[in-house]
ZAMI-158827 format. One record per residue (C-alpha): x, y, z; residue in one letter. Coordinates in steps of 0.5 Angstrom, whole numbers, plus 500, padded with zeros to 3 digits. Each point is the difference from the previous one (the first is absolute). Layout:
N
XYZA...
This chain:
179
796435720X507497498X502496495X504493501X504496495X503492500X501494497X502492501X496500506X498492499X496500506X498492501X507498496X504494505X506500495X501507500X504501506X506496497X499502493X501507501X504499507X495503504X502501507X493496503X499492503X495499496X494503496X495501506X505504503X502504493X492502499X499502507X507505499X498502493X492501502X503505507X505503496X494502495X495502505X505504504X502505494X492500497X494504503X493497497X500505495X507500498X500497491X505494500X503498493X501493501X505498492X498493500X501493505X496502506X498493501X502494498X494496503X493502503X501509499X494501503X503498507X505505500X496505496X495500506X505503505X504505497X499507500X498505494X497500494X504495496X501499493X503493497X504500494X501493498X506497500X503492498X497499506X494503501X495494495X496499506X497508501X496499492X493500501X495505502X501498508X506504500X498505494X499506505X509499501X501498494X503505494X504499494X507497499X502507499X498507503X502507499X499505505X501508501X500501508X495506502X506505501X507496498X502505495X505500496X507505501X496503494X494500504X497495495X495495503X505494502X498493498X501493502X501494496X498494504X501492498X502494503X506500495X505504499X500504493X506502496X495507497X493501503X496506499X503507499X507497503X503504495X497505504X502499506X494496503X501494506X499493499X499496506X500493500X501493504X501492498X508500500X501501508X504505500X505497495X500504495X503508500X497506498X499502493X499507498X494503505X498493502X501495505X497493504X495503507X500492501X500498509X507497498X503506499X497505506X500496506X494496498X496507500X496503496X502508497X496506500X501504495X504505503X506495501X499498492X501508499X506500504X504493496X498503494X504507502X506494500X498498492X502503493X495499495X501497494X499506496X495506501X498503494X496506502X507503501X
């Protein structure tokens, strides 16, 4: 089982494309890319961390034909996954997770922050945590161990949490208080 993060997805949103100069004709032709992006990469078993704006209309449509065990953080764009109908998706507005066997160089347990957007200090940033995020489209730079998991910014693909491991080898944190 792998673990999958990505943001800004927008599935259902024809003004996209323009708004974040995505590289397709039109929105049929940005969600059928997005969904064989998604479907090559994750296995049924797979978690995927979805950080807001999965569907800007009718999720229930793309939720059906995706791979893995999906989790929805809400985003700006997100008001239509509210009600019990999508309660089995659905998670809070932020998220820590400690990845079974993602230590630490300390060999402490690693832990991640996810929310749909991006945060100056989040929990334990001051000791080295990662904090993931979505909502700017890959506009914003990294900060400390942070940085934006968006479509836009990853070739319209999703990122398993190794590759989240090996960019976050190329960050500093803010400060480490455990030295």
């Amino acid at each position: 089982m792998s673990i999958f993060f990505g943001a800004d997805f927008h599935f259902g949103h024809s003004a996209i494309c323009r708004y974040c100069s995505r590289p397709y004709e039109n929105v049929d032709e940005m969600d059928s890319s997005l969904i064989a992006n998604w479907n090559k990469d994750v296995h049924d078993n797979d978690d995927v961390y979805v950080l807001g704006d999965f569907a800007f209309q009718n999720p229930m449509k793309y939720l059906s034909c995706l791979k893995g065990n999906i989790h929805i953080l809400p985003g700006s764009h997100d008001r239509l996954l509210k009600g019990s109908k999508f309660a089995h998706w659905l998670m809070p507005p932020m998220v820590t997770l400690s990845p079974r066997g993602l230590q630490d160089e300390y060999g402490k347990q690693r832990q991640i922050t996810l929310c749909h957007y991006a945060m100056r200090s989040w929990p334990k940033s001051h000791f080295a945590s990662w904090h993931l995020f979505g909502h700017s489209h890959n506009k914003l730079e990294p900060y400390g161990l942070s940085f934006d998991v968006g479509v836009d910014g990853h070739s319209y693909h999703l990122w398993s949490l190794e590759q989240v491991a090996e960019r976050m080898k190329t960050l500093r944190p803010i400060t480490d208080l455990r030295k």
